[in-house]
C-alpha positions in Angstrom: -18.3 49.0 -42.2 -19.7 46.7 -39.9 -19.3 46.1 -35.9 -17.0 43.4 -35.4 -15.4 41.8 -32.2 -11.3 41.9 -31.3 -10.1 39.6 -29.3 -6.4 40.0 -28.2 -4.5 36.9 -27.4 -2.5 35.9 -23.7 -0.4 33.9 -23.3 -0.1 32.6 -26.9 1.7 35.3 -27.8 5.1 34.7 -25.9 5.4 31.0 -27.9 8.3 30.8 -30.4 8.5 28.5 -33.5 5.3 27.3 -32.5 3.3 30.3 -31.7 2.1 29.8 -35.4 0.1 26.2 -34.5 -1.2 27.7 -31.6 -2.8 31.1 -33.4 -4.7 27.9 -35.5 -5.6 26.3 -33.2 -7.3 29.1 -31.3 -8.3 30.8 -34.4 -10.4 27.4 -35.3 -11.7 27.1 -31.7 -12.9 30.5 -32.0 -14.8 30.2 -35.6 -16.3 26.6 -33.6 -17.7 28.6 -31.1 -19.1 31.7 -32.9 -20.9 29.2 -35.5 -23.4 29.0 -33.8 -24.1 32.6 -34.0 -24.0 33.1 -37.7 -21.8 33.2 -40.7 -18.4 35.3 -39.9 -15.2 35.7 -41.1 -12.5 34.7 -38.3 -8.8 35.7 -38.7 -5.7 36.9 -37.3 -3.2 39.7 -37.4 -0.9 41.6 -35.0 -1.6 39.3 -31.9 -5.6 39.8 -32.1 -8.0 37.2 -33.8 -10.8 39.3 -35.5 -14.4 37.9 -35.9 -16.2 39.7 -39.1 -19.8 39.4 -39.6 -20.1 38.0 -42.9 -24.0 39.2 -42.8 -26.7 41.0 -41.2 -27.9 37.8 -39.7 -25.2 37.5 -37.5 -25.5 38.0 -33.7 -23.1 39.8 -32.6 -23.9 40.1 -28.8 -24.0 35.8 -28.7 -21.0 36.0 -30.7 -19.0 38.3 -28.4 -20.3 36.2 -25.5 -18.8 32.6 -26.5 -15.2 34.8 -27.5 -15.4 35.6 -23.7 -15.1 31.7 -22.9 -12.5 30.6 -25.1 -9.2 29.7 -23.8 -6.6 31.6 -24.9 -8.0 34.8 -25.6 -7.3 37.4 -22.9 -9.8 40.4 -23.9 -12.7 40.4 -25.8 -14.2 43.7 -27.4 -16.5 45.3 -29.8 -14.9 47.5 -32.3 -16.4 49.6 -35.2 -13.9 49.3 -37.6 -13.1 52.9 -40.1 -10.9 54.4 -42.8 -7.3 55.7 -41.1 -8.6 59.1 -41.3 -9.0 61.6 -38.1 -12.0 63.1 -39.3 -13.5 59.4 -40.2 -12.3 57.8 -36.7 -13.9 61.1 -34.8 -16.8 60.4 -36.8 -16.8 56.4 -35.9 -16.3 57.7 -32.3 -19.4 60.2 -32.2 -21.8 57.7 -33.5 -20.5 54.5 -32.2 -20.3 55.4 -28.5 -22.8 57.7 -28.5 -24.7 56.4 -25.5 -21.1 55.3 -23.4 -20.3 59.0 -23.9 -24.3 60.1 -22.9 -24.2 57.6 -19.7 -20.5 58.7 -18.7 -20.0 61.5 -16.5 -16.3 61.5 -17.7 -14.0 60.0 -20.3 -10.7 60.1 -21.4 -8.9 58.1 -25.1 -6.6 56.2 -25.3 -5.0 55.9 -28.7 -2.6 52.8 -29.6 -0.8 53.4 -33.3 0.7 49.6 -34.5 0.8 51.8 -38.2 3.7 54.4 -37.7 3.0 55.5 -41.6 0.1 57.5 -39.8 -0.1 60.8 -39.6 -0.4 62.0 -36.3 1.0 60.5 -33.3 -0.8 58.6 -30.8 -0.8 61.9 -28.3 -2.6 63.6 -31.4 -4.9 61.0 -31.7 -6.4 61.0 -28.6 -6.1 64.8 -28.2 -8.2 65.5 -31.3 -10.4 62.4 -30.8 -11.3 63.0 -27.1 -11.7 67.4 -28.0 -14.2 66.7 -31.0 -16.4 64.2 -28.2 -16.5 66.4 -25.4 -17.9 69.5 -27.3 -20.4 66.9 -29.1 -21.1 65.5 -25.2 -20.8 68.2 -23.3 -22.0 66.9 -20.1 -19.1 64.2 -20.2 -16.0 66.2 -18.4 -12.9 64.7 -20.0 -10.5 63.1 -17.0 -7.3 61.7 -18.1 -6.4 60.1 -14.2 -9.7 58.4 -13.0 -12.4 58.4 -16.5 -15.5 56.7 -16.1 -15.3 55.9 -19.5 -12.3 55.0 -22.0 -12.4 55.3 -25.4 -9.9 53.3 -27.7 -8.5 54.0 -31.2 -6.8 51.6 -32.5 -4.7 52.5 -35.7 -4.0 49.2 -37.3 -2.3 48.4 -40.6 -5.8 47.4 -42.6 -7.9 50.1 -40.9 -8.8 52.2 -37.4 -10.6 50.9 -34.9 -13.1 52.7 -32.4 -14.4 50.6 -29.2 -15.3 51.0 -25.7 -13.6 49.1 -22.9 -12.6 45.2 -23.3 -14.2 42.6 -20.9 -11.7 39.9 -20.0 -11.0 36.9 -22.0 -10.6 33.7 -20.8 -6.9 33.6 -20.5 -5.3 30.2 -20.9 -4.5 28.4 -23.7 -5.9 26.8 -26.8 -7.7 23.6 -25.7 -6.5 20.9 -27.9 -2.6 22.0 -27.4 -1.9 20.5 -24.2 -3.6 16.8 -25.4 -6.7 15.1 -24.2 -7.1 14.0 -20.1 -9.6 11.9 -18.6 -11.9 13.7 -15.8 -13.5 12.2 -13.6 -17.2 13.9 -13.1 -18.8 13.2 -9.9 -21.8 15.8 -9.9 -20.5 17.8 -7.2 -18.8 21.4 -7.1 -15.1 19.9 -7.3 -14.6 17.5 -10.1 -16.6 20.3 -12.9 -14.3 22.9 -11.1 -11.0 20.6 -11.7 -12.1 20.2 -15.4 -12.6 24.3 -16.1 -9.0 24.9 -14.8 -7.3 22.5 -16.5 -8.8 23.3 -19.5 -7.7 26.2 -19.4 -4.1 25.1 -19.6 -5.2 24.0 -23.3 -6.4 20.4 -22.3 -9.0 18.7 -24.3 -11.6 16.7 -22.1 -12.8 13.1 -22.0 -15.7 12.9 -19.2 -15.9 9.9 -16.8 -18.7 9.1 -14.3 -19.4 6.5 -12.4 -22.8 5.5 -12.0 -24.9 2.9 -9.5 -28.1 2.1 -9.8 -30.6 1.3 -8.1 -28.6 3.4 -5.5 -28.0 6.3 -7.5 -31.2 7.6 -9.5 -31.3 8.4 -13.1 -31.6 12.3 -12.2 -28.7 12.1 -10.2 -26.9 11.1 -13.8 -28.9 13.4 -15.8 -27.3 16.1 -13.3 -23.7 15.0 -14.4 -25.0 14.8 -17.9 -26.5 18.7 -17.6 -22.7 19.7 -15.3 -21.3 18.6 -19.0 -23.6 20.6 -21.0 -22.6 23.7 -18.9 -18.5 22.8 -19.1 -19.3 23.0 -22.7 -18.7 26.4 -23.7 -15.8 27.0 -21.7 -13.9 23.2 -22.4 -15.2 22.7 -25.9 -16.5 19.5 -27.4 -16.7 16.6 -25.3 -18.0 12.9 -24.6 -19.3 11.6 -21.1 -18.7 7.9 -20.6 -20.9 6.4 -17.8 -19.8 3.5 -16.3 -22.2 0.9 -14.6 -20.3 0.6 -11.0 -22.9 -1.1 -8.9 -21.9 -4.6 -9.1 -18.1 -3.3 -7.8 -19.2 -1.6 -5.0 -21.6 -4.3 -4.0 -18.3 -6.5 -4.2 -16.4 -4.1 -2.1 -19.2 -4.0 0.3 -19.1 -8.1 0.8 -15.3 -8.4 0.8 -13.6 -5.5 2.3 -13.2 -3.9 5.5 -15.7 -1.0 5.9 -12.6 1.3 6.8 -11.2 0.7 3.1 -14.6 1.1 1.4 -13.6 4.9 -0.1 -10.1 4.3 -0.4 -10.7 1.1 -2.7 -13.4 2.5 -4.2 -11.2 5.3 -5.6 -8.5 3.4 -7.1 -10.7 0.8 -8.7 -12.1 4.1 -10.0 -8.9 4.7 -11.5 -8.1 1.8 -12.4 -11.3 1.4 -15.0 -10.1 5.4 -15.9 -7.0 3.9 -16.9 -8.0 1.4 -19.3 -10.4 4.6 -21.1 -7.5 6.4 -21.1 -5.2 3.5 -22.4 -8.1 2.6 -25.2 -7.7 6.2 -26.4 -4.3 7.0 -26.5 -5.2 10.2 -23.7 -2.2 11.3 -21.6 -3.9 12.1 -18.4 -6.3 11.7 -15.5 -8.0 14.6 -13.6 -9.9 14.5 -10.5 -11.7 17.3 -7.7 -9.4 16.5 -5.0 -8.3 19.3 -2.7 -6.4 17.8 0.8 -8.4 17.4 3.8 -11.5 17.6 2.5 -12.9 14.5 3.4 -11.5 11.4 4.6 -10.3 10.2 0.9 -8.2 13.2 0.2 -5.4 13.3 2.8 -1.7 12.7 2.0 -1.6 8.9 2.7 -5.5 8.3 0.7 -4.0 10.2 -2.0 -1.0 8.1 -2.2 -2.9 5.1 -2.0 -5.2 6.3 -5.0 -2.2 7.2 -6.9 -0.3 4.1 -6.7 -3.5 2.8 -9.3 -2.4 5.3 -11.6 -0.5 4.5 -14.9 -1.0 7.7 -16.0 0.0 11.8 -14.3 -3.0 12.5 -11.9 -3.8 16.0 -12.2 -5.4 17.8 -9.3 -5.8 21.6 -10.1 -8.1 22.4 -7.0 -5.5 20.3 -4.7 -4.5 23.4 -2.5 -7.8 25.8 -2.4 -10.4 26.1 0.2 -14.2 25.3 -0.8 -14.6 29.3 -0.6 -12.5 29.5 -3.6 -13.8 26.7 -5.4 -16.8 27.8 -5.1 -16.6 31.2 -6.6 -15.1 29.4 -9.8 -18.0 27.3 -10.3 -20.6 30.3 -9.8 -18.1 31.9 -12.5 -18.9 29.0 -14.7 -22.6 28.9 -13.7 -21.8 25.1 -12.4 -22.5 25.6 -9.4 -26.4 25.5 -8.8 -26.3 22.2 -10.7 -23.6 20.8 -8.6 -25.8 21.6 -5.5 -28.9 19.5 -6.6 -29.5 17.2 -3.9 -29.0 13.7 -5.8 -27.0 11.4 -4.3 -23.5 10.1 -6.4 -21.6 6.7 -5.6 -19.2 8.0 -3.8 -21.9 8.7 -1.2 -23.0 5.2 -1.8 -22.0 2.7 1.3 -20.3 5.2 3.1 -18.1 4.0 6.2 -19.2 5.1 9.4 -15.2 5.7 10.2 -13.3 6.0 7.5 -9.4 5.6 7.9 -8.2 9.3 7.5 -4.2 7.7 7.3 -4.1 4.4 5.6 -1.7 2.5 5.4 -0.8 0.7 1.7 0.1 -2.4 2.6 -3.6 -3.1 4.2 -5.1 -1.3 1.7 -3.6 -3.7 -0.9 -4.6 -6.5 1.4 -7.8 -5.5 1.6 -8.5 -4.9 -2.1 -6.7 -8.2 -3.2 -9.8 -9.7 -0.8 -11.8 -10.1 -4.1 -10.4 -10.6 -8.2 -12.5 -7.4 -9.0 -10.4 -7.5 -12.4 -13.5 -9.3 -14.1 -16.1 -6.8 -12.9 -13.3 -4.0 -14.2 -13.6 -5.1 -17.6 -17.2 -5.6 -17.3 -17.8 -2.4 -16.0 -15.8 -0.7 -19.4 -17.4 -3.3 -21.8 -21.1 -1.8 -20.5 -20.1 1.8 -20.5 -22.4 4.3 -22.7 -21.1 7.2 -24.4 -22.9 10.7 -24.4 -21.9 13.4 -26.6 -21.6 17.1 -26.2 -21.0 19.7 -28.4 -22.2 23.2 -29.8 -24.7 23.3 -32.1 -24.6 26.1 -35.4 -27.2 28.2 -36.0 -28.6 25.9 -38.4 -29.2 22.7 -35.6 -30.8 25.6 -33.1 -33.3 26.7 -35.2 
């Protein structure tokens, strides 16, 4: 038999009626993500999506890698799979963690029996299991209370299954269960950040940026464009829409006080995420907004941005500290990218002081200075599309 990866489900497994759509789902996320690897087999039974080499051209080690990234799976590890014998899963053990067992200085197994039709209990398992590997590794002292190494035996109803240690999953959910949200994607550490964690809950993702030339360069947009590429194996398919936005904040600019510049910008931002979101039939809008940040993202900004809403404003970094962002988006290798030193428009036409507490009613006033509903429409009408994806095996090579 062949190596083969286990991945054991979260949270999917304490849904009821519906538990069922949700193993599909993640099931067919999971054979997505692993086609680019090769040709496998991808299934599920007692709460653990297996992936089966179909070949010998399969890559096992890229394979095992994308499972690691997909929401919904909690652990992720590789498994030789064996005939429900003892003397065959002792075997399986002595040749399949040959080098763990050479490297450890001490192990101990752990043996988990889901088929009760076996003959030896799970204490049996492990004792015969982990006797026959310490006298073929000597030098690895077994140590049931603080191991170096654990070994795993599986007995499962199709077969036994020998692995080292899992490596977490991604947790979550499925994405595509919990519909499709618009984020908005500024090129900083936030906003890629915001769209990671609520992926995670199972959310599929429409990209929005913004974009403003001559004032923003095309590498600052090619720096969203590569943020999406990287969100990619953790959120799944998506498409980046890049709106023109110069001519509104040129409009701004002319027609509003400086004080409101951010605060307008923002909810004309939302405003043209609205009508995507409308023309699509999504159910949400996301954003990088954590309180007190900056001058746009106190209580009274944030009420003044979400007064242009139509639709739930999710802000999933709303209450951590840039610290803690941060390590998320080194976890998601976003956060070099983030960092290059392009300039966005929401850098564009900064006020020298910024109202910290506005206050609606001029905010309102100022905005209604101008009928940017014209240049709203414009701005969607000139949007381009960019699509993301990964690619099989086949469109690599």
């Amino acid at each position: 038999m062949h190596e083969m990866i286990l991945c054991k489900l979260g949270e999917v497994v304490l849904k009821g009626l519906n538990r069922r759509s949700f193993e599909d789902k993640l099931m067919s996320n999971v054979n997505r993500r692993v086609s680019k690897c090769g040709n496998f087999r991808v299934y599920s039974k007692q709460s653990t999506i297996y992936v089966e080499p179909k070949d010998d051209e399969c890559d096992i080690e890229a394979a095992f890698e994308s499972c690691k990234k997909v929401f919904g799976i909690i652990a992720v590890s590789k498994a030789l799979p064996c005939e429900k014998d003892i003397q065959k899963i002792i075997s399986a053990a002595k040749e399949y963690l040959a080098c763990e067992m050479r490297a450890a200085k001490s192990f101990k197994v752990e043996s988990k029996r889901a088929d009760k039709t076996f003959p030896l209990t799970s204490i049996q398992i492990s004792q015969q299991v982990g006797g026959a590997l310490h006298q073929a590794f000597p030098t690895c002292e077994v140590n049931v209370h603080d191991p170096e190494l654990v070994v795993h035996i599986e007995i499962r109803d199709d077969a036994a299954y020998v692995h080292g240690p899992a490596e977490e999953g991604a947790g979550g959910l499925p994405i595509g269960m919990g519909g499709v949200a618009v984020s908005l994607l500024s090129g900083g550490i936030d906003s890629p950040v915001s769209s990671y964690m609520i992926a995670k809950r199972g959310v599929k993702l429409e990209m929005v940026h913004f974009f403003s030339p001559p004032y923003t360069s095309d590498a600052a947009k090619e720096k969203v464009l590569s943020l999406a590429k990287l969100l990619v194996p953790w959120c799944g398919r998506m498409t980046v829409q890049v709106v023109p936005f110069t001519e509104i904040q040129e409009e701004i600019r002319r027609n509003c006080p400086e004080e409101f510049f951010t605060i307008i910008m923002r909810r004309l931002m939302v405003k043209i995420a609205n009508i995507i979101a409308q023309r699509n039939e999504y159910g949400a809008l996301v954003t990088g907004e954590s309180v007190g940040q900056v001058a746009s993202q106190t209580l009274k900004a944030i009420q003044c941005t979400d007064a242009a809403a139509e639709y739930p404003v999710f802000r999933p970094v709303i209450g951590m500290d840039k610290k803690e962002i941060i390590d998320i988006a080194r976890k998601i290798d976003t956060f070099e990218t983030s960092t290059l030193p392009y300039e966005d428009c929401c850098t564009v036409f900064t006020p020298k002081h910024p109202k910290t507490r506005p206050v609606f009613d001029e905010v309102i006033k100022a905005e209604q200075s101008f009928d940017f509903a014209p240049l709203i429409e414009k701005a969607v009408e000139g949007t381009t599309v960019k699509l993301f994806r990964i690619e099989s095996k086949e469109e690599q090579e």
